[in-house]
C-alpha positions as CSV (number, residue, x, y, z in Angstrom):
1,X,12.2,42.2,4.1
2,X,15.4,41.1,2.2
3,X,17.2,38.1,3.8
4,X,14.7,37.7,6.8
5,X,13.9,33.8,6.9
6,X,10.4,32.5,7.5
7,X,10.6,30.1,10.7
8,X,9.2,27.2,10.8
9,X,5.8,26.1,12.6
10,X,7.9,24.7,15.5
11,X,10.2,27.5,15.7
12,X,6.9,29.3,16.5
13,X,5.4,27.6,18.6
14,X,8.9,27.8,20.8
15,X,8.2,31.5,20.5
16,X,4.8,31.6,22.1
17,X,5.9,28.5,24.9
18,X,9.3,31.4,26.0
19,X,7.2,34.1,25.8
20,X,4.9,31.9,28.6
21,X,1.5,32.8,26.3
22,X,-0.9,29.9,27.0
23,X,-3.7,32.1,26.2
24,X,-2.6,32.4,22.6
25,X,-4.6,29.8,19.8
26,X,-2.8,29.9,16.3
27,X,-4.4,30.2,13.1
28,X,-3.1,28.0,10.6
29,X,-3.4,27.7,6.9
30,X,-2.4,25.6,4.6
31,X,-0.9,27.4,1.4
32,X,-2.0,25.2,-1.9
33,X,-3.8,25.3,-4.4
34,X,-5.9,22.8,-6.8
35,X,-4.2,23.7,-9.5
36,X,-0.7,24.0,-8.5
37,X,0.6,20.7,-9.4
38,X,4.3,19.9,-8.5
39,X,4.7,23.7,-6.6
40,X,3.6,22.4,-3.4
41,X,3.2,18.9,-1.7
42,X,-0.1,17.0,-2.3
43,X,-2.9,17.5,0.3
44,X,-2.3,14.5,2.0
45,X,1.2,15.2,2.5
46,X,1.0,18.5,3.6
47,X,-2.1,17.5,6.6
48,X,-0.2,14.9,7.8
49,X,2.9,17.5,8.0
50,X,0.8,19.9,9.7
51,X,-1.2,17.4,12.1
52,X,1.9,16.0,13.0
53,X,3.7,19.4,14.0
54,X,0.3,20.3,15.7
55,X,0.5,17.0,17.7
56,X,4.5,16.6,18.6
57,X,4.3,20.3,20.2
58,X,1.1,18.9,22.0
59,X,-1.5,22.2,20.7
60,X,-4.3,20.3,19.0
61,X,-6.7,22.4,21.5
62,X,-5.1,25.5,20.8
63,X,-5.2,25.0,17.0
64,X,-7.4,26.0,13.9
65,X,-6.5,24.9,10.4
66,X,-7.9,26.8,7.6
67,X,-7.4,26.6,4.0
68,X,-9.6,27.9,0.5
69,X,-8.5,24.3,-0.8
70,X,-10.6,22.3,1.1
71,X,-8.7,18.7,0.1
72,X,-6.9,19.3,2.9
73,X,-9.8,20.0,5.4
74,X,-11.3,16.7,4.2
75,X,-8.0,15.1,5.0
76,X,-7.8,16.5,8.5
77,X,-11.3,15.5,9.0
78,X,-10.2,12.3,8.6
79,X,-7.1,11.7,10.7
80,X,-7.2,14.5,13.1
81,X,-11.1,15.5,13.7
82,X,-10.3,16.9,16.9
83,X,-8.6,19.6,15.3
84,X,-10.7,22.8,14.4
85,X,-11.4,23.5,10.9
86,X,-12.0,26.8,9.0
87,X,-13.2,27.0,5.6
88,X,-11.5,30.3,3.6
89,X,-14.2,31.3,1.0
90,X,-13.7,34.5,-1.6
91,X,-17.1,35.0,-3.3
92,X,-17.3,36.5,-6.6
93,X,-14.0,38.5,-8.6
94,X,-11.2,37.1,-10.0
95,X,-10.5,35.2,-7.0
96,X,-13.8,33.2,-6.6
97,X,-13.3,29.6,-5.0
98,X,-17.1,29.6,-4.8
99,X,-18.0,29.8,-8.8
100,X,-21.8,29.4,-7.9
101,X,-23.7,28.9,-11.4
102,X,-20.5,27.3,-12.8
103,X,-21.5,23.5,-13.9
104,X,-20.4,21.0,-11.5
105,X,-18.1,21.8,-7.9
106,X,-15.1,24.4,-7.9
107,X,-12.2,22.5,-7.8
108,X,-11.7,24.4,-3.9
109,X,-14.2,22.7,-2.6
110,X,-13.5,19.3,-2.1
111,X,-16.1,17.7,-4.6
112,X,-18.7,19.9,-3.1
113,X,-21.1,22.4,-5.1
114,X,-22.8,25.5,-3.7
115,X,-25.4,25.3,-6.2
116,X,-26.3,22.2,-4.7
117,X,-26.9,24.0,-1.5
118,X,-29.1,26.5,-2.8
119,X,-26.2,29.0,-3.2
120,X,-25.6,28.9,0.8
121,X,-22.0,29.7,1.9
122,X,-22.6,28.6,5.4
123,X,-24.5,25.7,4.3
124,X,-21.4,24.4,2.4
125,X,-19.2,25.0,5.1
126,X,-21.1,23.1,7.3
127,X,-20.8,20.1,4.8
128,X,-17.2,20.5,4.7
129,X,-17.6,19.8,8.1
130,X,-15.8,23.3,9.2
131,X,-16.9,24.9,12.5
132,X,-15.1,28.3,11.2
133,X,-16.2,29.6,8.3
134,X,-13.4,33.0,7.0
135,X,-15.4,35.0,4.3
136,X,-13.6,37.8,2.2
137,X,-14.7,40.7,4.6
138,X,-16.3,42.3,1.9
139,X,-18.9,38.9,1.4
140,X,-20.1,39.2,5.0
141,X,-23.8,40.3,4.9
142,X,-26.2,40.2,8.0
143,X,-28.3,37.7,6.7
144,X,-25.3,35.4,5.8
145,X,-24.2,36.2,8.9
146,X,-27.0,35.3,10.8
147,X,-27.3,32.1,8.6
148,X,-24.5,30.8,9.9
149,X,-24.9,31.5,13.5
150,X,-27.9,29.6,13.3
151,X,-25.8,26.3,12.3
152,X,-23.6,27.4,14.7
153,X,-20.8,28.8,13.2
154,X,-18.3,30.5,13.8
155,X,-17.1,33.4,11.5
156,X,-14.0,35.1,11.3
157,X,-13.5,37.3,8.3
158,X,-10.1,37.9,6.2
159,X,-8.1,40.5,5.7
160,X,-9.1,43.5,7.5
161,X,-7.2,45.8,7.7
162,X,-9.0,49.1,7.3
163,X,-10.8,50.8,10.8
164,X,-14.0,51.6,8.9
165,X,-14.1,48.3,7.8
166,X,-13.1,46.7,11.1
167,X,-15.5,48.8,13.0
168,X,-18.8,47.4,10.5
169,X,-17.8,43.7,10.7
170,X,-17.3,43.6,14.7
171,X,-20.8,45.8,14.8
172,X,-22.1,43.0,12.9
173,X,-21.0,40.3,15.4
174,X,-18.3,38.9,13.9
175,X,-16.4,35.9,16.3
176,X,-13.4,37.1,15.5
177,X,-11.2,39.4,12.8
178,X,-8.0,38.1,10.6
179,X,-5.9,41.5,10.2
180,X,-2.5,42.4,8.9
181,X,-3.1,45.2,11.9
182,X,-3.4,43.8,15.3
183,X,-2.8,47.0,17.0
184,X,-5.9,49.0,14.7
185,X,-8.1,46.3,15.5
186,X,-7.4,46.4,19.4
187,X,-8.1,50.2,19.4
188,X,-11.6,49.1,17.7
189,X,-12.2,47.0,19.8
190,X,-11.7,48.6,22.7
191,X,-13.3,51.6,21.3
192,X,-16.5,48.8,20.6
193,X,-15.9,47.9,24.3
194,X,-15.0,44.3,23.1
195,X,-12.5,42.9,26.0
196,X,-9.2,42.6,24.5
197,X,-6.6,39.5,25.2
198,X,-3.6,40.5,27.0
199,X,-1.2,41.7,25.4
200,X,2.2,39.4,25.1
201,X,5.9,41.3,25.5
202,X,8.7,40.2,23.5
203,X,10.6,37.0,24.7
């Protein structure tokens, strides 16, 4: 979309206040990289941007902070535990922040290796200290699934945006689904007779 400007976090968070949606929780990630040097702000810079927009529009309940570079999850871990934090993973393919086998951590993950958690996703994400855990759809497995339930996660797979695919993740149990399709996944869901969230009108 040519000439549309992205609005800032506040400007959106004055979107959901006039529409009058206190229901709504927003799903925030922070867009960086370990190797992206001088393209974005350092990890501390950009938590302390984030916690302190989270903070001045009062929303640290209604808040979760995810991220596939972890730096800044340890960061907001520090200042501002109170806020929720999801770990993004992508398993395997050219996009692997995991790199399981690889000697010593993947530079996503904060100084932490898999391999030193015998291979376990949700085991890692617990020591990230993440209560959210947001696998590549396509990595979600029942017994990785039921893994992290047991350590009482929660987990919210990305990007799904295909029915067949929605319809097999929220049969699995699934907490929750990160689509580019809200309106798909509501008609799954309702055909999966999951209650759906209101829906918000335009301000």
């Amino acid at each position: 979309m040519d000439g549309v400007r992205i609005p800032t976090l506040m400007e959106v968070f004055d979107l959901v206040r006039l529409a009058n949606a206190g229901h709504i929780r927003f799903n925030i990630e922070t867009k960086l990289t370990p190797t992206s040097g001088a393209d974005t702000p350092d990890p501390e810079t950009f938590a302390a941007a984030t916690v302190q927009a989270v903070r001045e529009a009062e929303l640290t309940a209604r808040v979760g902070i995810q991220s596939f570079d972890w730096r800044t999850l340890a960061i907001l871990r520090r200042i501002a535990p109170q806020i929720e934090r999801v770990c993004l993973t992508s398993d395997g393919g050219d996009g692997d922040t995991l790199q399981r086998g690889q000697p010593g951590p993947s530079p996503w993950t904060a100084g932490l290796d898999i391999d030193d958690f015998a291979g376990s996703t949700p085991r890692l994400v617990v020591a990230a200290g993440c209560s959210v855990w947001s696998p590549n759809y396509r990595n979600v497995t029942a017994p990785s699934l039921a893994e992290a339930k047991a350590l009482g996660l929660k987990v919210i797979p990305w990007t799904v945006n295909q029915r067949a695919d929605m319809e097999r993740v929220l049969q699995m149990g699934v907490a929750g689904i990160i689509t580019d399709y809200p309106n798909r996944l509501r008609a799954a869901m309702a055909e999966n007779d999951i209650p759906l969230p209101p829906p918000v009108p335009a301000p």
